[in-house]
N, C-alpha and C positions, 0 to 999 in steps of 0.2 A: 258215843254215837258219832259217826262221820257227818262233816260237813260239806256240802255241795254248793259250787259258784258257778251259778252260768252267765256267759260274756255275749252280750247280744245276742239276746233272746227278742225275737220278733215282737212287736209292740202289742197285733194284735193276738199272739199268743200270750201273752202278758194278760191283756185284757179282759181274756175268758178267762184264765186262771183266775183271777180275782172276784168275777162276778161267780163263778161258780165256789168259789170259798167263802163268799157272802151267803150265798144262797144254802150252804151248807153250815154256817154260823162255824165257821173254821178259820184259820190264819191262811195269808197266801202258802208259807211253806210246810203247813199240812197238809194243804189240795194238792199241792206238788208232790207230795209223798204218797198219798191215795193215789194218786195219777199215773204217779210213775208204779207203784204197785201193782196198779190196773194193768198197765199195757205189759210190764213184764210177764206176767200171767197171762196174757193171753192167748200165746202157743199154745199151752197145756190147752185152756177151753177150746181153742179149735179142733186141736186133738181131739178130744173127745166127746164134741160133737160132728166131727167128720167119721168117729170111730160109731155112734150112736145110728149116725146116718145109712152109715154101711150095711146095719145091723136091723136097721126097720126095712132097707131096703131087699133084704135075704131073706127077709120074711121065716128066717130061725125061730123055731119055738121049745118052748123046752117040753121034754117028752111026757106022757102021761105017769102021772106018778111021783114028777121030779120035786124035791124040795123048791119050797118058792125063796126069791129073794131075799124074801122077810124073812124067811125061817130059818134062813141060812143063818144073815144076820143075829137074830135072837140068838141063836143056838152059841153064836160064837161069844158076844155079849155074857150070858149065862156060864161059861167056862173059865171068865176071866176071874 
């Protein structure tokens, strides 16, 4: 596993990091690693809640008949 050093890091960024890894019964450089997990990801979830948005707002429906989401799912589950 890689090790990371960061060199002045802001005091009250420090601050929260620690209360929130208190709060979370965690070590400071877990909540560091959750944190940084968090924001790396979080392209992707804007993606696809900007993709989701798009898509409520098209008011798209699927057509009569169509396999539902779920059943799609299942169907694929069941083949495996």
């Amino acid at each position: 596993m890689a090790t990371l050093q960061i060199r002045d890091l802001p005091e009250d960024i420090y601050l929260r990091l620690v209360a929130c890894a208190r709060a979370e019964h965690r070590s400071v450089s877990q909540q560091a690693t959750v944190e940084l997990r968090k924001a790396l990801n979080a392209p992707e979830r804007d993606r696809s809640r900007q993709a989701l948005a798009a898509l409520r707002v098209s008011n798209r429906r699927l057509p009569v008949g169509a396999m539902t989401p779920e059943a799609l799912i299942r169907e694929d589950r069941d083949t495996r």
